[in-house]
Each structure stands twice: as C-alpha cells, then as structure tokens.
LUMDO-522906 format. One record per residue (C-alpha): x, y, z. Coordinates in steps of 0.05 Angstrom, whole numbers, plus 5000, padded with zeros to 4 digits. Each point is the difference from the previous one (the first is absolute). Layout:
XYZ ...
END
This chain:
069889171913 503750675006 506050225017 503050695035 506550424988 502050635040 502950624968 505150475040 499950444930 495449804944 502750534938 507149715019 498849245000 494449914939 497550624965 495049534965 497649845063 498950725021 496750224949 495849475004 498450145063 497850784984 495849704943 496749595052 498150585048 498150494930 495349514981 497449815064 499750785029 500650444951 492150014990 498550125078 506150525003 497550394946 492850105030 503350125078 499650745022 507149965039 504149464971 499750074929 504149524944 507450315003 504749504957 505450395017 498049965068 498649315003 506849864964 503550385054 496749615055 502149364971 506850234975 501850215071 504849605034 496749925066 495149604958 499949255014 495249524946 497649335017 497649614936 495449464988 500649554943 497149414971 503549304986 501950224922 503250485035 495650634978 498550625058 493149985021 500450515057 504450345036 500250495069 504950595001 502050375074 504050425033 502949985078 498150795016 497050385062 494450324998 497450595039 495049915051 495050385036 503750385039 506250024944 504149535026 503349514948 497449264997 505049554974 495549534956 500449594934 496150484957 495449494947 500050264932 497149594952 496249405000 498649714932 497649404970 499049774919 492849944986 499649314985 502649845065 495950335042 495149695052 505349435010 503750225063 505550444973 497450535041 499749635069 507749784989 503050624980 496350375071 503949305034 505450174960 500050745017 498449815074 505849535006 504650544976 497850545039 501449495071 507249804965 501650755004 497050205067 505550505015 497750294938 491750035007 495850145051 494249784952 497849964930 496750604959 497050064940 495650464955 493649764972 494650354952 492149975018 495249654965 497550464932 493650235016 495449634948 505849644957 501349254993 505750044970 504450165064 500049605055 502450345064 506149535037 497350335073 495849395013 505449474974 504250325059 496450115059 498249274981 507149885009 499850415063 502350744980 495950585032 499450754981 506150295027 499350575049 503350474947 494649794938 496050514982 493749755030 502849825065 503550715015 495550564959 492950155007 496149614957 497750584952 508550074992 500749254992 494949884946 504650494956 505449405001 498749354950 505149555049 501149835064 506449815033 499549275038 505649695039 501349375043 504550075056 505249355008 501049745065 
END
C-alpha cells in the first residue's frame, strides 16, 4: 500500500525530501546522461530545474512512510511547428527506487500526471516530455520510450525524428513525446 503527497515547492517544505529526490534522479540518470551526446549530467542544471518555482513534485511513499518515487512538472508552453506557444504541463522527471520497480509505480504516476494535466485544462493543451533512446549495445539503460507510448504518448511533431531528416535526427540521443488531454 502506498500513499501520494503533492509539492507546490519542494526546497521550501522538506529539504530532506529534495535532496532526496536529486539523489534519486543522480543515481538513476547520471550513467545515461553522461554517455548522451546532447543532454549531458549538469548538477547545477538539474538543481536549477528542480529549484525553480514553477516546479510542482508528486511523491510516492510506502506505508513506513519512506519516498519510493516521485514525478516533478511544470505548467509551460511550448513552441510548436509553426512557433506558436502550446500551453502544456511540461513532464520532467519520472523516477522510481529500484526495489520498487516493476510494481506499478510507473502506471500511477502517468494516471497521476494525466489526472493533473485534465484538472488544469486552461493550463495544457497536452502533456510533453523528454525521453533518451535505448544505448546502442548496453544493458544497463533501459530506454522509458516504450513504457510511454505503452501508456499512449507519441513522438511529438517537434522531436527530432519527427521534424529533421533522419541523417539530422540520428545526431539526437532523445526524443520529445507528448499526449494531448482532451
């Protein structure tokens, strides 16, 4: 049995709980950022994304009490196509403990997500994300794309493989999926 909290403000309301959460996504990303060709390990970076205060957190935790995974977001536009801003809820982070893994934490934090996103309507057109590729003869990384188009994100039209040649594409380790919310 779990339980969830939302977070206007993380640093503000538990700095234990923050940096918990940054340890989280250094040990679960630090490895794939460090091999990716365009989105490389930043912690000062990554501390300013989560420090900002447009970013919302949702926690997991168990019954003792204890976070075991956690989403973090921001209601943004986006540009599209033709440059014209997208109000959406702009996904950043996804992350789950690995002991807890393979047990549905995933599937109710996109619910979770989802739900959000058609609470603020006014706010989001859809949801958007950025996920790596697979690493090209590694086991150690496992790409998230198939987890959501499982869910039912596609390749956005302004990913890198939908919009650039596919020679230009290949240069970029991610792709950028959405989900609009009707």
């Amino acid at each position: 049995m779990y339980f969830r909290r939302d977070f206007d403000s993380l640093i503000s309301e538990s700095a234990e709980l923050f940096k918990w959460c940054f340890d989280l996504i250094k040990e679960n990303m630090e490895f794939r950022q460090s091999k990716s060709l365009s989105l490389l390990w930043c912690k000062k970076t990554k501390l300013q994304e989560l420090q900002d205060p447009l970013t919302r957190f949702l926690i997991i935790f168990d019954m003792a009490r204890k976070p075991i995974a956690f989403a973090s977001y921001q209601f943004t536009t986006e540009l599209d196509m033709q440059n014209i801003p997208v109000p959406c809820l702009y996904w950043y982070e996804l992350q789950v403990v690995k002991n807890y893994r393979n047990f549905g934490l995933g599937g109710y934090l996109v619910s979770a997500i989802e739900g959000l996103a058609q609470k603020n309507i006014s706010k989001c057109q859809k949801i958007m994300l950025t996920a790596f590729k697979p690493l090209p003869k590694n086991k150690i990384y496992r790409s998230p794309i198939d987890f959501y188009v499982r869910h039912g994100f596609k390749l956005d039209p302004i990913s890198p493989s939908k919009c650039l040649k596919p020679k230009e594409a290949a240069a970029y380790d991610y792709e950028i999926m959405s989900k609009d919310i009707k």
